[in-house]
C-alpha positions as CSV (number, residue, x, y, z in Angstrom):
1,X,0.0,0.0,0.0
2,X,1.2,3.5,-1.3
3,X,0.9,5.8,1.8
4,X,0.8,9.5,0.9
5,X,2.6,10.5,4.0
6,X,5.6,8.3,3.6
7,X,6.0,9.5,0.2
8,X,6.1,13.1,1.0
9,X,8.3,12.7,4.1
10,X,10.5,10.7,1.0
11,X,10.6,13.9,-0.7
12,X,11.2,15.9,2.0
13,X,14.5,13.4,3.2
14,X,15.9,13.2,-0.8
15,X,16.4,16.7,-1.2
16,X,19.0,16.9,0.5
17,X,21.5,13.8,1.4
18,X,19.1,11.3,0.8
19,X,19.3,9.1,-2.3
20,X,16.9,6.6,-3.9
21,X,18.5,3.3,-5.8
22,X,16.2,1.5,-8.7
23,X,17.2,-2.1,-7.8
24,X,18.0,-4.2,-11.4
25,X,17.2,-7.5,-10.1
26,X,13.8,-6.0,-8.4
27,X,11.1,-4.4,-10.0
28,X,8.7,-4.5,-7.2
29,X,10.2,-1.4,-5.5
30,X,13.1,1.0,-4.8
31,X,15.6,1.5,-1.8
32,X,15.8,4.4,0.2
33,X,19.3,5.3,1.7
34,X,20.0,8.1,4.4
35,X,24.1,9.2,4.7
36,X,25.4,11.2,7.0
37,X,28.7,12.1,8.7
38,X,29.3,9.5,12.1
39,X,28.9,13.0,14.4
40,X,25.3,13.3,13.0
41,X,24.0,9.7,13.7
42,X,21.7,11.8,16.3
43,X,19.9,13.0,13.0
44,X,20.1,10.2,11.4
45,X,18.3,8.1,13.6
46,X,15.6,11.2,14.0
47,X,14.4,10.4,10.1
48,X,15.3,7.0,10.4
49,X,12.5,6.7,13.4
50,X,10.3,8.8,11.3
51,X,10.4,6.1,8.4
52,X,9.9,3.0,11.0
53,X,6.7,4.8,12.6
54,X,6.0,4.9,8.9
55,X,6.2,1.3,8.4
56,X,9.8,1.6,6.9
57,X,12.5,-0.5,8.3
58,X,15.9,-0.4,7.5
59,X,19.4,-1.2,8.4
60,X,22.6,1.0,10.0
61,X,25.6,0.9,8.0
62,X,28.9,2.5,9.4
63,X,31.6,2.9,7.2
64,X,35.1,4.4,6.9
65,X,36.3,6.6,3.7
66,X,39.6,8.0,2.9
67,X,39.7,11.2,1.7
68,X,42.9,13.2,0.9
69,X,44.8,10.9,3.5
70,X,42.3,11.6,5.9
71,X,40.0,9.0,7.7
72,X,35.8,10.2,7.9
73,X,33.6,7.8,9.4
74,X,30.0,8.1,7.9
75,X,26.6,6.3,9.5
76,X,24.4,5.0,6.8
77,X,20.9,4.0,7.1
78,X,19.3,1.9,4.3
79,X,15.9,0.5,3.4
80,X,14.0,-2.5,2.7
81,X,12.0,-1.9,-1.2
82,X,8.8,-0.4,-0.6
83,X,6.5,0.5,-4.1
84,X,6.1,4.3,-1.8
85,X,9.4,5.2,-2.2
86,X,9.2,4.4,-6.3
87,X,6.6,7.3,-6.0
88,X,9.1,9.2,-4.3
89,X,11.5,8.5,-6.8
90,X,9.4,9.6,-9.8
91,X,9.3,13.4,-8.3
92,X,12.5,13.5,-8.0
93,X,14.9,11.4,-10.5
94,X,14.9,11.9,-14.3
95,X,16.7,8.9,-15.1
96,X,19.1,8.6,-12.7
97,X,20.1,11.7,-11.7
98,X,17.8,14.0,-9.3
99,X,15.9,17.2,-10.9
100,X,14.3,20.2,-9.4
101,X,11.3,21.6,-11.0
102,X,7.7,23.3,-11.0
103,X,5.8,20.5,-10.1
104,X,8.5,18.9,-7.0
105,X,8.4,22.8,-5.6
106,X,4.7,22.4,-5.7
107,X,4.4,19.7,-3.1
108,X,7.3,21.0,-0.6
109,X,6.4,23.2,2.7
110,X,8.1,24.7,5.4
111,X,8.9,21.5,6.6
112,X,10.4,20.1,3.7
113,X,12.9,23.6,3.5
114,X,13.7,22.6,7.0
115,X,14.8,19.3,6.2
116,X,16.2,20.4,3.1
117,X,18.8,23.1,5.6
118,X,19.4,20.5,8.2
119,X,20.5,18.3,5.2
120,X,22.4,20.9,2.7
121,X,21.9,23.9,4.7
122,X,23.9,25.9,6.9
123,X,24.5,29.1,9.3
124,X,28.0,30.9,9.0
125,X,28.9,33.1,12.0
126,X,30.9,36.0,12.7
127,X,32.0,38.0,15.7
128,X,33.4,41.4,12.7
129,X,32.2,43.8,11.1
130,X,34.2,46.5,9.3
131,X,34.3,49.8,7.7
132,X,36.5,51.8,5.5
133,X,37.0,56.2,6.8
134,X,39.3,57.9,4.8
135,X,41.1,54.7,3.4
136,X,41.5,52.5,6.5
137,X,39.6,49.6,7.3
138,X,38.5,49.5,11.0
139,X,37.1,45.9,12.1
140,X,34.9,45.5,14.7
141,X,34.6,42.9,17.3
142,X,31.6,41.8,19.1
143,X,30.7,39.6,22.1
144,X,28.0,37.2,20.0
145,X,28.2,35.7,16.6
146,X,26.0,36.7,14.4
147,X,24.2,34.5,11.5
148,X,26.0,36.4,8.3
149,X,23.8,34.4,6.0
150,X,21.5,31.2,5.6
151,X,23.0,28.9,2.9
152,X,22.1,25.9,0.6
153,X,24.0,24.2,-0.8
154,X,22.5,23.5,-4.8
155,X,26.0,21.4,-6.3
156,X,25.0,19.2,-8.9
157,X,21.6,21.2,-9.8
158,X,21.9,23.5,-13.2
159,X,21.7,27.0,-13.7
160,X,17.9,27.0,-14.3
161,X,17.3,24.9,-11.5
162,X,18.9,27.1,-8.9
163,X,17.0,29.8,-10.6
164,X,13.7,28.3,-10.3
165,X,14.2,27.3,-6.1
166,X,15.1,31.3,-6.3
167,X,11.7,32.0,-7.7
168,X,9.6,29.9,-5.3
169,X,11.3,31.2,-2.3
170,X,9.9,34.7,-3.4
171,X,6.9,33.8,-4.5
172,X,5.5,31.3,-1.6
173,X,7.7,33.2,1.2
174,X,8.8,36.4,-0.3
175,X,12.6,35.8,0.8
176,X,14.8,37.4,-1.6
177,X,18.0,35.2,-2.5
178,X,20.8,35.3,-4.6
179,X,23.4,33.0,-6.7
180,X,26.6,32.7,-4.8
181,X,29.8,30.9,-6.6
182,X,31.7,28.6,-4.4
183,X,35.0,29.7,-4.6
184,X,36.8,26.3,-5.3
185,X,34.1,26.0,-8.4
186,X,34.4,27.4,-11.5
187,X,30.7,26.8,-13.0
188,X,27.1,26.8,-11.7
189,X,27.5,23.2,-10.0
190,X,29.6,25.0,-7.4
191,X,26.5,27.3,-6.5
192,X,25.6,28.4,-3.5
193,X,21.9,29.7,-2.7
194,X,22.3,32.8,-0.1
195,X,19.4,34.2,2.3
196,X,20.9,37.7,3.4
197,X,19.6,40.9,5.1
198,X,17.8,41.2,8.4
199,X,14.4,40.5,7.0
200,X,15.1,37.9,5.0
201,X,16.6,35.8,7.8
202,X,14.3,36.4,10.2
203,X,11.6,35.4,7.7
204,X,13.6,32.5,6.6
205,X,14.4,31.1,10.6
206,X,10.7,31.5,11.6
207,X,9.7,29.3,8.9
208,X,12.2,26.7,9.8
209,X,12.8,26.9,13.4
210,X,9.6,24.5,14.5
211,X,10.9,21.0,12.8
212,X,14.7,22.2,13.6
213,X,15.3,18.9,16.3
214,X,17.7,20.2,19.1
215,X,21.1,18.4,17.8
216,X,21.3,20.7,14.5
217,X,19.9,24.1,16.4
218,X,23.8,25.1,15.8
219,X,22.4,25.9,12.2
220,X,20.0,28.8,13.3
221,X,21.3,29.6,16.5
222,X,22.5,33.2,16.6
223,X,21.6,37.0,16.3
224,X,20.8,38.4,13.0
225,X,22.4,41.6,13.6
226,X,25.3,43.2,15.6
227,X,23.0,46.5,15.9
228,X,22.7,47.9,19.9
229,X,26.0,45.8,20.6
230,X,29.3,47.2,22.1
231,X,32.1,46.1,20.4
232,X,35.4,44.8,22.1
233,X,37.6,46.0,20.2
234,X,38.9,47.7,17.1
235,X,42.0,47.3,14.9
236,X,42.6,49.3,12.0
237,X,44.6,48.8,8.7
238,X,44.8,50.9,5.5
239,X,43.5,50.2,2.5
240,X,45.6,49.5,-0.3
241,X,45.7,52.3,-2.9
């Protein structure tokens, strides 16, 4: 039986680090597979007890991977075939590779973005702020971090893709975004989607913050603005001419 919520809590988990395999040897279903790094198995298990209340069981995996001589550890959590999350799949895969467009955006909701952020999303943080009077730079330091910017992560989606996500979050949340190139990329798969300005993150954090569980607050947690604070301190440079 194809249950409606599983599929859409499907969704809501493949945006981001989910996957969904097409077994060969199996035409009766696909397999759904949750990855994360080994310190977020505290996530992991949150959507991986989601999809057993669901009816979806599943197996941990931990493995180890090697990456420029250094050793990650990453938790796994894979599932049995179930003919829902072939539904799933069909929103979100053309072929085998995973799409955005109108008719996916139309079924997310504030609960898929949060998902969706937890997954690809993050928070960065600063303590400076700086300013340039007659050609030096004075940096400012505060006592709290504040949120510089809420980001996702779009790699592997295309130009018009990261366009379209740009659209809907105007149109169903009027959030302004813009494009922002990862610096060790040198095309649109190294893009970026940035939430800036006061407004827009405060917008963008209310409509997250309810499904945010406790072990990834770190995302959201922090002021929006350094305004009404006393700074520390203040070091000044000049500017090159």
């Amino acid at each position: 039986m194809i249950s409606d919520t599983l599929v859409k809590t499907l969704i809501d988990f493949t945006l981001g680090d989910g996957s969904i395999s097409f077994p060969l040897t199996d035409k009766r279903g696909a397999r759904f597979k949750l990855e994360h790094s080994i310190k977020q198995r505290d996530y992991l298990w949150h959507k991986a007890q989601i999809l057993k209340d669901l009816g979806l069981d599943g197996n941990e995996v931990i493995q180890e991977r090697v990456v420029k001589g250094k050793t990650y550890q990453t938790i796994s959590y894979v599932t049995k075939n179930h003919q829902s999350i072939l539904t799933a799949r069909k929103w979100l895969y053309n072929q085998r590779v995973k799409k955005i467009d109108k008719a996916l955006l139309r079924q997310l909701d504030a609960k898929s973005i949060a998902y969706w952020f937890m997954d690809d999303g993050s928070g960065p943080k600063t303590k400076k702020s700086s300013s340039i009077v007659d050609g030096k730079r004075y940096t400012y330091i505060y006592p709290e971090h504040k949120i510089e910017r809420y980001t996702f992560s779009t790699y592997n989606c295309t130009l018009d893709e990261i366009n379209l996500i740009r659209d809907w979050f105007l149109s169903e949340y009027s959030i302004e975004t813009h494009a922002k190139l990862d610096k060790r990329s040198k095309n649109c798969l190294g893009v970026f989607i940035s939430i800036d300005g006061i407004e827009n993150k405060d917008k963008f954090r209310e409509i997250v913050k309810p499904y945010i569980i406790p072990s990834m607050q770190y995302k959201i947690d922090g002021i929006h603005t350094f305004k009404g604070l006393q700074y520390s301190a203040v070091t000044t440079e000049r500017e090159n001419s």
